[in-house]
C-alpha positions as CSV (number, residue, x, y, z in Angstrom):
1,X,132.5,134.3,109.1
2,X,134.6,135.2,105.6
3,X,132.8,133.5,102.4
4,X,135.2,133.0,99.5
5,X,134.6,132.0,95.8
6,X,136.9,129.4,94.8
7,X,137.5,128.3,91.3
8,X,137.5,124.7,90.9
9,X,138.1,121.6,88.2
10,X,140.9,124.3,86.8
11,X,138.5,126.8,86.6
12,X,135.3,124.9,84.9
13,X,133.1,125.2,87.5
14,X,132.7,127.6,90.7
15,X,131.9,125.8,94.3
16,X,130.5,127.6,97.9
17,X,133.4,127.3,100.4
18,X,133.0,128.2,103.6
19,X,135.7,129.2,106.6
20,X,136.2,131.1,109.6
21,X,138.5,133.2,111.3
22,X,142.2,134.0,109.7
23,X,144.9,131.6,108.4
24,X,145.8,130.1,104.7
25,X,142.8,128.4,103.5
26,X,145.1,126.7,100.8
27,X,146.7,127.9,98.0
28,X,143.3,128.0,96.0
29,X,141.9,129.7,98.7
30,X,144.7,132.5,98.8
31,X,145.1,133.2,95.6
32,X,141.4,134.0,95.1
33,X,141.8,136.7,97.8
34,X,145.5,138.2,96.0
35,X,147.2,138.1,98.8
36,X,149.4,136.0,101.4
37,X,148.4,135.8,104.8
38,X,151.0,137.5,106.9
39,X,152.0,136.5,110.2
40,X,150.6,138.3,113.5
41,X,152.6,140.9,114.9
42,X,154.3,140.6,118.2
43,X,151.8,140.0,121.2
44,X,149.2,140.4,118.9
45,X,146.3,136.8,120.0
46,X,147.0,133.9,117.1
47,X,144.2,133.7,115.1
48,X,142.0,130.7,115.2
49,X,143.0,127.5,112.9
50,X,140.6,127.3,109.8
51,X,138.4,124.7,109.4
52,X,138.8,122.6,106.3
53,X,136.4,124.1,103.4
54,X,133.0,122.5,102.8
55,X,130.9,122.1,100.0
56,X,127.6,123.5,99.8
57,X,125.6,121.7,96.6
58,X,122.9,122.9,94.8
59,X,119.4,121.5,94.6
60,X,119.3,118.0,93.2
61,X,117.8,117.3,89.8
62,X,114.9,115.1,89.2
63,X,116.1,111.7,88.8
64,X,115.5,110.5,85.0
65,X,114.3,107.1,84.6
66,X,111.8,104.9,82.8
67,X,108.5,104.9,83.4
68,X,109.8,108.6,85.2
69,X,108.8,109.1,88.6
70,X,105.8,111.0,89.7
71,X,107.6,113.4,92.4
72,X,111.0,114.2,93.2
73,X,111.6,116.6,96.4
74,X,115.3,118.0,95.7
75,X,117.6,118.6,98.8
76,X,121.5,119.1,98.4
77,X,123.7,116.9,98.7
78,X,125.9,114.6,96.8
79,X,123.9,111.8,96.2
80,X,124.4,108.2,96.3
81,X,126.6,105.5,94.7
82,X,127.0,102.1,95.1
83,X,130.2,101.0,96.0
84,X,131.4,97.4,96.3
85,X,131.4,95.7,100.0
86,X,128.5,98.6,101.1
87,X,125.7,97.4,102.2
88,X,121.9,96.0,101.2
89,X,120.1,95.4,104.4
90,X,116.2,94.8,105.4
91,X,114.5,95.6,108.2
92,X,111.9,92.4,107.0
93,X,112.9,88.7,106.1
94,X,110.1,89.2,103.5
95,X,112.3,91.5,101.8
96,X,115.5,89.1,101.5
97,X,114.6,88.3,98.1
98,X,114.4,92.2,96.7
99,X,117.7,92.7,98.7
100,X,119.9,89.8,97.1
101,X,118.6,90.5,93.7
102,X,119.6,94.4,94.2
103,X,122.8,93.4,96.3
104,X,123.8,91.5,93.1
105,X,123.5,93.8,90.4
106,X,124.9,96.3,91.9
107,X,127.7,95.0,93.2
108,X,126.8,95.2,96.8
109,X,126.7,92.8,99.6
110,X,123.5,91.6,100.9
111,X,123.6,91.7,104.9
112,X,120.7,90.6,106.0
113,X,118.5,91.9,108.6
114,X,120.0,94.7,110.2
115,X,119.2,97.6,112.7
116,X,122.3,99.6,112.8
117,X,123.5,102.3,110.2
118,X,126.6,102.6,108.2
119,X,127.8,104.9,105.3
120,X,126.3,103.9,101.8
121,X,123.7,101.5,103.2
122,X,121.0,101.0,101.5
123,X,117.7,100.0,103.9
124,X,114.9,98.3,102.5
125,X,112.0,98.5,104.7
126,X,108.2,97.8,104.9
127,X,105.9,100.3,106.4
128,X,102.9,99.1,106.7
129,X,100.8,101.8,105.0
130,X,97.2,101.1,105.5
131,X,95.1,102.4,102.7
132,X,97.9,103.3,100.5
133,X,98.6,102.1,96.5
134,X,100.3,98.4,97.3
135,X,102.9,99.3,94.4
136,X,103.4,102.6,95.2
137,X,107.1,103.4,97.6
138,X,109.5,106.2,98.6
139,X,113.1,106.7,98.0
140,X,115.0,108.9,100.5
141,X,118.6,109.7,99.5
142,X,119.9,111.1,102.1
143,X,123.7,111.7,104.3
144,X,125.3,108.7,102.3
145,X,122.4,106.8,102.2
146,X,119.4,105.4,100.8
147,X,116.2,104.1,102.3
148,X,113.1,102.4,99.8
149,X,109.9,101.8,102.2
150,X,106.6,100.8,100.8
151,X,103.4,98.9,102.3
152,X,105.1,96.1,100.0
153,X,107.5,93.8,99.1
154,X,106.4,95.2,95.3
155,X,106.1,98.4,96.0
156,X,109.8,98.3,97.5
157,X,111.1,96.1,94.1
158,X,109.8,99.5,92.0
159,X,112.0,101.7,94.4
160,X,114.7,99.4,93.5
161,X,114.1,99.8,89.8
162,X,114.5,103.6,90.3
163,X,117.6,103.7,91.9
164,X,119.2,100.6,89.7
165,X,118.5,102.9,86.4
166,X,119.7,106.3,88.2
167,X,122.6,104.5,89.3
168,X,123.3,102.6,85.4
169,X,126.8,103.0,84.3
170,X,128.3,105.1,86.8
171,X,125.4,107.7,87.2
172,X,124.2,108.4,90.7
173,X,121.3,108.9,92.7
174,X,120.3,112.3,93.3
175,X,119.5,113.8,97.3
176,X,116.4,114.1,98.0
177,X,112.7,112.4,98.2
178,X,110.8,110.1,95.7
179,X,107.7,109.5,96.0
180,X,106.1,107.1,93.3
181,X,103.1,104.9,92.2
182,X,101.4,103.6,89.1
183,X,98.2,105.0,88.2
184,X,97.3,101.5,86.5
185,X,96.9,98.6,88.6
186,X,97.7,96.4,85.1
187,X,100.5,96.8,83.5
188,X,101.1,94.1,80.6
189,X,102.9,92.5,78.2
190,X,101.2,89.8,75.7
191,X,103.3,87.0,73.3
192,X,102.1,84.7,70.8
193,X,103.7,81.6,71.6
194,X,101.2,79.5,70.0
195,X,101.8,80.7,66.3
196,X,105.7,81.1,66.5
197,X,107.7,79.2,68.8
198,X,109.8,81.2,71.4
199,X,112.7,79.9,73.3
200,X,112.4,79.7,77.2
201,X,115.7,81.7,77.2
202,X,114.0,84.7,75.3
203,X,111.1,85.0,77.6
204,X,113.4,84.9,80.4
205,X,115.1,88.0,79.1
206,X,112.3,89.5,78.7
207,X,110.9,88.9,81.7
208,X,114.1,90.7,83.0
209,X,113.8,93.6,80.7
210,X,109.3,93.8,81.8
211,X,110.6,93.3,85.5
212,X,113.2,96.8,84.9
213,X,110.6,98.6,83.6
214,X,107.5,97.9,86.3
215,X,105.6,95.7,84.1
216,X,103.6,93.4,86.3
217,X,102.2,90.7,83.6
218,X,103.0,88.6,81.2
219,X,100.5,86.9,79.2
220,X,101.4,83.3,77.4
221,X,98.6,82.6,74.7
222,X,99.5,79.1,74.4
223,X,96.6,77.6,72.5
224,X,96.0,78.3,68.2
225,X,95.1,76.9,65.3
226,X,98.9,76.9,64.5
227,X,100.2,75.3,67.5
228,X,99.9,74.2,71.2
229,X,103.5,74.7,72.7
230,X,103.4,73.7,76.5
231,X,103.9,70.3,77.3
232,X,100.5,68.6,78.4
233,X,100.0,65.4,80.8
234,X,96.2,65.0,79.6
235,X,96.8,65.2,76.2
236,X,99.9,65.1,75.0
237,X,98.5,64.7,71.5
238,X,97.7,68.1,71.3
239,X,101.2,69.6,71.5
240,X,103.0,71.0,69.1
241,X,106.9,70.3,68.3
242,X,109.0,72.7,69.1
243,X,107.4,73.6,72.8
244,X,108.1,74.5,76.6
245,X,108.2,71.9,78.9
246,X,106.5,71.9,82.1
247,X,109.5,72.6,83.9
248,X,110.7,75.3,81.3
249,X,107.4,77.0,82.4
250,X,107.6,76.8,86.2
251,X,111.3,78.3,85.6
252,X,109.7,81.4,83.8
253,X,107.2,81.8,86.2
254,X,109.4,81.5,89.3
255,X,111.9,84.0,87.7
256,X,108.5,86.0,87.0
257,X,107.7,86.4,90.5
258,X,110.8,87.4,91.5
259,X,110.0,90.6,89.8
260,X,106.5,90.9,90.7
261,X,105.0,90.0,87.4
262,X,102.2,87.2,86.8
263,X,102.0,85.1,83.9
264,X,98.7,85.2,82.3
265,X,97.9,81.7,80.5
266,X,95.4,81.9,77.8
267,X,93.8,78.8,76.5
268,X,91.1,80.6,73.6
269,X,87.8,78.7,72.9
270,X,85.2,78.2,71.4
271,X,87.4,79.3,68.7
272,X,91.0,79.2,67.9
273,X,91.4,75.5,68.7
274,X,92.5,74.1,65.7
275,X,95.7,72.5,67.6
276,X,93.3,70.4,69.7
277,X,91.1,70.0,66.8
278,X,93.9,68.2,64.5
279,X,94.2,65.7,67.5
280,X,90.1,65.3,68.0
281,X,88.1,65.8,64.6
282,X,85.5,64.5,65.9
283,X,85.3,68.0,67.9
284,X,85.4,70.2,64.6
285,X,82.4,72.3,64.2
286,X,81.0,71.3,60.9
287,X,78.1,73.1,58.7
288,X,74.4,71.9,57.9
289,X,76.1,70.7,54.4
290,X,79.1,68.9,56.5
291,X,82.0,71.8,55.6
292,X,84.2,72.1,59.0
293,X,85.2,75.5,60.2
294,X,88.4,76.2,61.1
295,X,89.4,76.6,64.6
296,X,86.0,75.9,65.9
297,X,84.8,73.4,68.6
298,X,81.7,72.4,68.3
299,X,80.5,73.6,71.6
300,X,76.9,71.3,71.2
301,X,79.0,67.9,72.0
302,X,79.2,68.2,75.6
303,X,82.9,66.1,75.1
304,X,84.0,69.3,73.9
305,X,83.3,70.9,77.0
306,X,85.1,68.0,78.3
307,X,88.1,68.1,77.2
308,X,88.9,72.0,77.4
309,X,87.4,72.5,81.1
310,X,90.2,69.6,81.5
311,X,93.1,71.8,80.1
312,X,92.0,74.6,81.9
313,X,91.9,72.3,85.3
314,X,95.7,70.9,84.0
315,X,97.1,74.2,83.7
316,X,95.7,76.0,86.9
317,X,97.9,73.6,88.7
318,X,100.8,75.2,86.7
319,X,100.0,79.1,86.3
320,X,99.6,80.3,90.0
321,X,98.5,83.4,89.4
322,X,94.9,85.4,89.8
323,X,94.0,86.5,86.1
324,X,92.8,84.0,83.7
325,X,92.5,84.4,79.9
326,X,89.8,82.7,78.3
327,X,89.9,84.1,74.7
328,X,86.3,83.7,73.6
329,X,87.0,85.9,70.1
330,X,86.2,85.3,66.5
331,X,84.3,82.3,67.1
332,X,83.1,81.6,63.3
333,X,79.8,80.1,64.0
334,X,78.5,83.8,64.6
335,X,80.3,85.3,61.4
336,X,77.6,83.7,59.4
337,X,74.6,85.8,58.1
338,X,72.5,83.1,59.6
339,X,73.9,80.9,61.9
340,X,70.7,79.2,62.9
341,X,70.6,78.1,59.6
342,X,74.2,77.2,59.1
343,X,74.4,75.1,62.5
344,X,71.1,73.7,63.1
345,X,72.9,71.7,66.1
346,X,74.2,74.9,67.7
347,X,70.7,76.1,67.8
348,X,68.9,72.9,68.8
349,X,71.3,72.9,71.7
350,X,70.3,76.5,72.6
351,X,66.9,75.7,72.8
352,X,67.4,72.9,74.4
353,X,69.4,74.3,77.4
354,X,67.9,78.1,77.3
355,X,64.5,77.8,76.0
356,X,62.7,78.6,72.5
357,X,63.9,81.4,70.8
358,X,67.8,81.0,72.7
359,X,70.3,81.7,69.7
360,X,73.9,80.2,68.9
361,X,74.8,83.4,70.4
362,X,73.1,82.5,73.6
363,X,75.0,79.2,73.7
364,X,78.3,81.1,72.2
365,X,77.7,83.2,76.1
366,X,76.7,80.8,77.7
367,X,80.2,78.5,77.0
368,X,81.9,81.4,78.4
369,X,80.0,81.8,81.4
370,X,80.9,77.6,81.8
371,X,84.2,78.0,81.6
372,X,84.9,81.0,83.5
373,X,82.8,78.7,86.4
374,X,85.8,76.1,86.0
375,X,88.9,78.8,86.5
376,X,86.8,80.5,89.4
377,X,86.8,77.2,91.4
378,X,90.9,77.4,91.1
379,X,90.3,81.0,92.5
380,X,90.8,82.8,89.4
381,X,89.7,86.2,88.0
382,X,88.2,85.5,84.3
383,X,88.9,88.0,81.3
384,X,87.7,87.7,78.1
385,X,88.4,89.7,74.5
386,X,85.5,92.2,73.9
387,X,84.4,90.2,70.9
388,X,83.4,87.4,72.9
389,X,80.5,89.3,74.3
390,X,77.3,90.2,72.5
391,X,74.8,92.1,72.3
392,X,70.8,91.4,72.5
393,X,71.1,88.1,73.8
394,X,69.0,86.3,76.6
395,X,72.3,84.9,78.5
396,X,74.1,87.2,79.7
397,X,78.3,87.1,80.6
398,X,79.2,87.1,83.9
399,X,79.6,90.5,85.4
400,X,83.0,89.2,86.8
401,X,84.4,88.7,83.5
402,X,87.0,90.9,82.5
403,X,86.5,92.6,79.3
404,X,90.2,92.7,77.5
405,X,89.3,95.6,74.8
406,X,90.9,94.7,71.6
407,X,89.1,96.0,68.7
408,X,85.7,98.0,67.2
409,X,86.1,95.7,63.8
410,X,83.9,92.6,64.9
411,X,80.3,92.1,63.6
412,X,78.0,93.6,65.6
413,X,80.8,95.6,67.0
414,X,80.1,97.3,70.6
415,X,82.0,100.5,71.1
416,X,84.0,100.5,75.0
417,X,81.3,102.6,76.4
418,X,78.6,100.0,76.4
419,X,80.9,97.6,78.9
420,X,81.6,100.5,80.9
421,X,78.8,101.8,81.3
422,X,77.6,98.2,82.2
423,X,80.0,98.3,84.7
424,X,82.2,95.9,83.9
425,X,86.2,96.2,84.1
426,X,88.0,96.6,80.7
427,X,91.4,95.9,80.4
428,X,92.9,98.4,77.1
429,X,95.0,96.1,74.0
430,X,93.4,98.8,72.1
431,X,95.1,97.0,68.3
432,X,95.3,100.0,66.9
433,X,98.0,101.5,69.1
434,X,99.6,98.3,71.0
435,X,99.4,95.4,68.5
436,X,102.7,94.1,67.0
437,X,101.2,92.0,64.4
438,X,103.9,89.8,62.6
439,X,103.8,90.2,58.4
440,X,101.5,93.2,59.1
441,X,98.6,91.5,57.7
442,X,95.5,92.8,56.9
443,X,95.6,96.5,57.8
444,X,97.9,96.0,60.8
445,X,101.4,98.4,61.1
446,X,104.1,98.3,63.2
447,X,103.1,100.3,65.8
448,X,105.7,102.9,67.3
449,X,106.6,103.7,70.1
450,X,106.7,107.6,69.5
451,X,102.7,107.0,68.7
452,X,102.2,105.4,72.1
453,X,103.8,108.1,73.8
454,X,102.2,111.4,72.2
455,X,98.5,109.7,71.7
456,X,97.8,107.0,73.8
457,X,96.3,106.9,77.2
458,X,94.6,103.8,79.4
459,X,91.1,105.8,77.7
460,X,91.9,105.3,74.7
461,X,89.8,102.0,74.2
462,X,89.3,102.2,70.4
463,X,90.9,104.4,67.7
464,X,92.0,107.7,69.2
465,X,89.4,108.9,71.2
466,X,89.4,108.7,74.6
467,X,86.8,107.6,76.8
468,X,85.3,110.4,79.6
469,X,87.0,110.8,82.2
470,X,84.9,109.2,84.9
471,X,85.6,105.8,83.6
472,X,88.6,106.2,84.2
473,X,88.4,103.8,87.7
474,X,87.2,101.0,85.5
475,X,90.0,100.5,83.0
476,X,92.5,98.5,85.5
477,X,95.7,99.0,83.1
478,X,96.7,97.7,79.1
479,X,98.7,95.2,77.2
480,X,101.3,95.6,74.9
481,X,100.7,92.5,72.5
482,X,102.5,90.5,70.0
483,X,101.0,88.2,67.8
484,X,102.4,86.2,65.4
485,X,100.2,85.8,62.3
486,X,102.9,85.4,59.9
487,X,105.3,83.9,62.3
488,X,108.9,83.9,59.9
489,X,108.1,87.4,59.3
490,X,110.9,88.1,61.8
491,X,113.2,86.0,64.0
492,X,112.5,85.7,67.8
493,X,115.7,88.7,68.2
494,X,113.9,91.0,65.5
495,X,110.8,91.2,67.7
496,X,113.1,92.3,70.9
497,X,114.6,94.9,69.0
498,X,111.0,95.9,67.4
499,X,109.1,95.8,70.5
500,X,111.9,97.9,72.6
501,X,110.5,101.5,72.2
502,X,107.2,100.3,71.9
503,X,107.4,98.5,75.0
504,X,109.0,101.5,77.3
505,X,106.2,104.0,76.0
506,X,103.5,101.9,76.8
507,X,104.7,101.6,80.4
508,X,105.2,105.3,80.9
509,X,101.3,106.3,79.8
510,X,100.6,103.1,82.2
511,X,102.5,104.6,84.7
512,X,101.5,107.9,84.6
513,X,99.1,108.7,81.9
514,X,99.6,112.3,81.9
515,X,101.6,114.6,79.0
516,X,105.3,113.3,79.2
517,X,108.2,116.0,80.8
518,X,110.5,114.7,78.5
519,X,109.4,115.2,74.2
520,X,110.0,111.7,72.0
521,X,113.3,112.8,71.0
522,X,114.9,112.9,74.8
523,X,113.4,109.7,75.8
524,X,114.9,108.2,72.9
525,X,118.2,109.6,74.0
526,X,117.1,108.7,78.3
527,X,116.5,104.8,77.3
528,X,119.3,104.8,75.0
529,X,121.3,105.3,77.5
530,X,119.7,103.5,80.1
531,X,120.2,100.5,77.9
C-alpha cells in the first residue's frame, strides 16, 4: 500500500488519498510524486490497475443549531443533503404527518411507509423507548443517510427541527450521532391578545417560527379589561371588535398541533374582567360607599360564578389541550388596607360559606378552587399566577394548581420558595427577565435577549437569584410573555422583530439550562443565519 498527499481545490486544501500497487494515479497524483510512471520492462509481471482514489474525511463538527443540541458523536464522512426526488419515508403511519411536513420543506418526496433503503433516504421511525424523555430523539447520519427515532411522534418532529436548520440554505448535516432532549418539560410562549388585537395570520407565523425552535406552548390570554377577542356563542355581548372567530381559532390550534405545541387559553378572574363587566354591570364589584372597581367581579353574587364557569365550559370545547390558565392575579378587592371593611358583602359571604372569622381572602381562594373544579371536569390541568395565592388563610388552593411565577411585587408577596417547598409545581414567567411589556410602563424594560442567555435559568423564579438546586424537579419549564399594556406602543410586526432574540434565548436555557458553548455574539451571528 503507497499513501500520497494530494493537493486539491488548486492547492487550498490537502485531502487523504489512498492507492495500491503501481500505475498513474492521475495527473494530480503523479505530479505530487515528480515523476512519470514508466512502462515495465520486457517480461517483467504488469503491475496491478490502481484503484480509483478515496477520500478519507475528518471528524465531523458538532452540528450548530438553535436551542443546540446536547451531544453530538462525530464520525467521518460527508454528511447529508437533501436532494430533490430523495426520499422521506416512516416505518409508522403515526409519523405520516412529521414526514409530509419535512418532505415539503425540504424539497423531498414523501413515500410513505417503507422497509427498503435507498441513497439519501431519510427514515423516520418510532422506537418505543420505555422510560425514556417522550421529547427527547436521535439523529444518525450515516452512509448517505439519515435516520430520526424517538419513543414519539414529538420527540421525532425535534429531530426534524435539527436536521431542517443544519441543512438551511445549502448547509449540510454532519456524520455522526445526535442524541437530544429538553431538560424542561414546558417550553412557552405567552400573547396578549386581549389588550391589542393580533391577526390570525401573525400567530400562525409564529406558531411556525415556536414550532422551529421546540417551543411546545402557546398561551392566548383572551379575556381583559380592554377587550374579549374570540368569538363567543354564550355571550356574544362580551366580545370585542376586532376578534378571532371560532374557526380562525380551531385553524391556529390545528396548525399548532402539527408542531407539537398546545394552546394555552386563559380566561383571568376574579379580576381582569372588565370586558364581561361592560356587558353585565350588574356583576361589577362595588365598595361599601357604592364606588365600582375596575376589572372586578363581584365573586358574592353567585350569577357571577355563573356566567364565567359558563365561558370556561364554552371554551373547553374549543381549546383541546391539557393546561388551563385561570389567571386569578391582582384581584383589587385584597389591595385594600381593609377589605373587610371596604366589601362588607365579600366578607358576609365568607362567613357565610367558610365560617366566622373566613376573610375576602378566603373567598378570593376559595373562587379559585371553584373554578379550577369546572376545567378539571373537561380533564384539565389548572395553573394559576402566583399572586392569586395567599398566605395565612383558612382555605387553602388546590395542591393541583399550577403556580405560574410571575412576580415578588404583590402585597403580601411570597417569595418561590414557599410554593416549592409546599410542593406545588411552578411554572417560571419570572417578569423581570421574560416580560415584553408594551409602552414599558411602570418599571418594565425591554428585556433582551443577550440577558436571557448569560443570566437566566428555569431557577431563576424572582430577580436573579436562583432557587437551590433540589427544586429543580418542580419547575416544569417558563414562558416568554408579551403583554400589551400600552397596545399602539408598537405594531403587531414590531413585536416579531422585538421578541426574535428574546424568544431564541429563552428556548436554549429551556432547553438546556447549562452555560452556553457559543458567547452572545456567535449566537447572534448562528440565528442570523439560520434566519
Amino acid at each position: 500500500m503507497a499513501v500520497a498527499l494530494v493537493v486539491v481545490a488548486a492547492g487550498v486544501s490537502l485531502g487523504l488519498w489512498a492507492a495500491s500497487g503501481g500505475g498513474s494515479t492521475g495527473s494530480q497524483a503523479g505530479s505530487s510524486q515528480g515523476a512519470t510512471a514508466a512502462a515495465p520492462p520486457d517480461g517483467a509481471p504488469e503491475a496491478a490497475p490502481t484503484p480509483s482514489p478515496t477520500r478519507s474525511y475528518p471528524l465531523s463538527e458538532t452540528p450548530r443549531t438553535i436551542p443546540a443540541v446536547r451531544d453530538h458523536e462525530p464520525a467521518r464522512g460527508p454528511g447529508w443533503q437533501p436532494e430533490k426526488g430523495n426520499r422521506v419515508v416512516v416505518d409508522d403511519p403515526a409519523l405520516a404527518d412529521e414526514g409530509r411536513l419535512v418532505a415539503g420543506e425540504l424539497g423531498m418526496t414523501y413515500a410513505g411507509e417503507k422497509g427498503d433503503k435507498k441513497a439519501g433516504d431519510l427514515r423516520l421511525t418510532l422506537n418505543g423507548g420505555k422510560g425514556a424523555n417522550p421529547e427527547s430523539y436521535t439523529m444518525t447520519v450515516r452512509d448517505g443517510r439519515v435516520e430520526i427515532d424517538g419513543p414519539t411522534d414529538a420527540g421525532v418532529f425535534y429531530g426534524t427541527r435539527t436536521l431542517k436548520q443544519e441543512t438551511h440554505d445549502g448547509g449540510t448535516a454532519p456524520e455522526g450521532v445526535v442524541k437530544d432532549a429538553p431538560a424542561k418539560p414546558q417550553r412557552g410562549f405567552m400573547l396578549d391578545i386581549a389588550r391589542k388585537n393580533f391577526t390570525a395570520g401573525w400567530i400562525e407565523d409564529r406558531v411556525r417560527e415556536l414550532g422551529d425552535l421546540k417551543y411546545n406552548e402557546l398561551g392566548l390570554h383572551f379575556s381583559d379589561d380592554q377587550g374579549f377577542r374570540i368569538e363567543s356563542d354564550t355571550q356574544p355581548e362580551i366580545v370585542s371588535q376586532p376578534h378571532l372567530t371560532k374557526a380562525q381559532v380551531r385553524k391556529i390550534i390545528d396548525l399548532a398541533e402539527s408542531r407539537h405545541i398546545t394552546v394555552v387559553p386563559e380566561i383571568d378572574s376574579p379580576g381582569h374582567l372588565g370586558a364581561v363587566l361592560r356587558a353585565h354591570p350588574d356583576l361589577q364589584l362595588r365598595t361599601a360607599q357604592g364606588s365600582a372597581v375596575q376589572g372586578a367581579i363581584d365573586i358574592s353574587k353567585p350569577e357571577s360564578a355563573e356566567i364565567v364557569d359558563e365561558l370556561l365550559n364554552e371554551y373547553a370545547e374549543l381549546f383541546p389541550g391539557k393546561p388551563w390558565h385561570l389567571g386569578a392575579d391582582e384581584y383589587q378587592a385584597l389591595v385594600r388596607s381593609d377589605p373587610e371593611a371596604s366589601f362588607p358583602q365579600l366578607a358576609a359571604a365568607a362567613q357565610e360559606k367558610y365560617g366566622s372569622g373566613a376573610t375576602v381572602a378566603d373567598l378570593t381562594t376559595g373562587w379559585l378552587n371553584d373554578r379550577a373544579d369546572t376545567v378539571r371536569k373537561h380533564d384539565r390541568v389548572p395553573r394559576a399566577w402566583n399572586d392569586g395565592f395567599f398566605r395565612g388563610t383558612s382555605v387553602q388552593a388546590a395542591k393541583d394548581i399550577q403556580v405560574a411565577y410571575w412576580t415578588g411585587k404583590e402585597i403580601g408577596a411570597r417569595a418561590p420558595l414557599e410554593y416549592l417547598q409546599a410542593g406545588r409545581k411552578v411554572i417560571n414567567y419570572n417578569d423581570e427577565f421574560l416580560y415584553y411589556v408594551l409602552g414599558e410602563p411602570q418599571t418594565f424594560v425591554y428585556p433582551t435577549g443577550q440577558r436571557i442567555y448569560e443570566q437566566w435559568t428555569p431557577r431563576v423564579l424572582r430577580g436573579t437569584a436562583a432557587v437551590p438546586a433540589r427544586y429543580d424537579g418542580q419547575i416544569l419549564g417558563g414562558s416568554f410573555a408579551v403583554w400589551c399594556d400600552l397596545a399602539n406602543s408598537q405594531t403587531q410586526d414590531q413585536v416579531a422583530a422585538g421578541i426574535r432574540m428574546p424568544l431564541r434565548a429563552t428556548v436554549q436555557k429551556l432547553w438546556d439550562p447549562g452555560e452556553p458553548e457559543l458567547t452572545w455574539a456567535q449566537f447572534q451571528v448562528l440565528a442570523d443565519r439560520l434566519g
